[in-house]
KEKOL-695539 format. One record per residue: residue in three letters; x, y, z of N, C-alpha, C in turn. Coordinates in steps of 0.05 Angstrom, whole numbers, plus 5000, padded with zeros to 4 digits. Atoms other than C-alpha are relative to their C-alpha. Layout:
N
ALAXYZXYZXYZ
...
END
This chain:
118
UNK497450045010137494957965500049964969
UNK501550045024134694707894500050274986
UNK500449675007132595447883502350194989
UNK497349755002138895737898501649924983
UNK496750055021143595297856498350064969
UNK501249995025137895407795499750344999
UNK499449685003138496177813502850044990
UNK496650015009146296077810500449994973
UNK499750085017145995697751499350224975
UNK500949805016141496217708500850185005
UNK499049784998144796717734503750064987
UNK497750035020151896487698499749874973
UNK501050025020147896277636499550354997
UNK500749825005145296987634503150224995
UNK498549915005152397287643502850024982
UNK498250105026156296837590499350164985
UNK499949885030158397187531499349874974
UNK500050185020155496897462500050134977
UNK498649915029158397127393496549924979
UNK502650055018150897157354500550044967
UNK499250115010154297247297503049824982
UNK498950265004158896657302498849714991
UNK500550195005157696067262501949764996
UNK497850274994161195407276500549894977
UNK499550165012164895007234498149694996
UNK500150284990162894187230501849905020
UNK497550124992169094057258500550135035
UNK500349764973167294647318498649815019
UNK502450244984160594257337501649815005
UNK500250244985163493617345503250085017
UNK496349974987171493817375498850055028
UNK500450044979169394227430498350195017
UNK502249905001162894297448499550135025
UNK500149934976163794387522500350245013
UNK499449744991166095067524497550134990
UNK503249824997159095337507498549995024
UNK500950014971157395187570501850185021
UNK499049914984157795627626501549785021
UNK498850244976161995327693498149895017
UNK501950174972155995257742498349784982
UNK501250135009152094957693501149634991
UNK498150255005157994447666500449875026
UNK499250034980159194317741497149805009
UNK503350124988151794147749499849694989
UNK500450195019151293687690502349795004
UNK498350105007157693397699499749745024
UNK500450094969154993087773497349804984
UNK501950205007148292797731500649874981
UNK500450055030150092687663503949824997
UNK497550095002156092217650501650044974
UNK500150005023156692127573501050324984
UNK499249805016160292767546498250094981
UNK501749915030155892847480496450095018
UNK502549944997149692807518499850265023
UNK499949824978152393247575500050404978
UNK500749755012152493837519497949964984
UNK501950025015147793627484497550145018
UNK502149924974142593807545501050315011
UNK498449824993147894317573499150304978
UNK500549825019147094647507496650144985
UNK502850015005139194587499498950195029
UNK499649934983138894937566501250295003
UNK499349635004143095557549498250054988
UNK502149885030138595657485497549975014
UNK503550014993131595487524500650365016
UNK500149904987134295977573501150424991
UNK500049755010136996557530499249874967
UNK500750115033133896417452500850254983
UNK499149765007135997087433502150115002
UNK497849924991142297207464502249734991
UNK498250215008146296547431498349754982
UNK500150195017147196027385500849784999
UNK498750354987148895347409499849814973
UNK499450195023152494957358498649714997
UNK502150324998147794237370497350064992
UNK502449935008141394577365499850144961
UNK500149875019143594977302500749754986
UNK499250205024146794317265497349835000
UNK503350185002139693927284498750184986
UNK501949785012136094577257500849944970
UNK497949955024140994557190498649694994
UNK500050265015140493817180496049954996
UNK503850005006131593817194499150104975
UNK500749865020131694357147500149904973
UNK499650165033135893977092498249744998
UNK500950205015131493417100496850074993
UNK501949894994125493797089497750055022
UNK501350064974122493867163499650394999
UNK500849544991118794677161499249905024
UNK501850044979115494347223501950155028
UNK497849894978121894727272498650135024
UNK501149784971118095187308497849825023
UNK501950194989112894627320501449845021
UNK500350264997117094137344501750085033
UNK499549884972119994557411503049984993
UNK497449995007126594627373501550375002
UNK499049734985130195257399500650224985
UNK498649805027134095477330498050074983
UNK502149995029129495767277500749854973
UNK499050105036128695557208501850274986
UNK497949695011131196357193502549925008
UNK497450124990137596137237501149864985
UNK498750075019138895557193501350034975
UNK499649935024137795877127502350345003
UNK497849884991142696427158503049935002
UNK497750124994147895917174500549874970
UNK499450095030147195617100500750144988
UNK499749775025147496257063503150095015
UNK497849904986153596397112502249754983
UNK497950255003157195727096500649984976
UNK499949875024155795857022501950154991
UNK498349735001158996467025503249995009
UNK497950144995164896137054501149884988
UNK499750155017165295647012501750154973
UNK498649895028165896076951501950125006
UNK497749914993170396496985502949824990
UNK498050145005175395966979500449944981
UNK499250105023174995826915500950244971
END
């Protein structure tokens, strides 16, 4: 039974749609993080995990272990962003999902934003 709901599960992780390149706001990440999660998955988590923040926080470490190529989970990418700014190259080491390329992608993006507006 185990099997089947972890076949289920990867099997509506694998069929979610993820915008690769979409980069979140601050204000994205923390509002509303929950819709990066597929339903079986949120359904799953929502039965172990009480705490909202931690329930995507896991939820969302979980899409990205499970596709690392196919999406960009806004919690992994702002931990990647913030390691980076504090000088941490150690990313790939440390079983962190987002690259350091990813981050410096999302900076040169936010940059570019930035000036836009001005």
């Amino acid at each position: 039974m185990v099997q089947q709901a972890a076949t289920l599960i990867f099997a509506d992780i694998r069929e979610q749609q993820y915008d690769r390149e979409f980069y979140p706001t601050a204000n994205e990440v923390a509002e509303d993080a929950l819709h990066f999660l597929p339903p079986l998955l949120h359904l799953f988590l929502e039965r172990l995990v009480k705490p909202d923040l931690k329930r995507v926080a896991l939820g969302q470490s979980l899409v990205q272990a499970a596709r690392p190529t196919g999406s960009i989970m806004p919690l992994q990418l702002a931990l990647a962003v913030e390691l980076d700014r504090l000088g941490n190259s150690q990313l790939p080491h440390m079983s962190i999902n987002q690259s350091i390329n990813q981050s410096w992608i999302y900076i040169a993006h936010t940059r570019k934003a930035s000036n836009a507006l001005i």
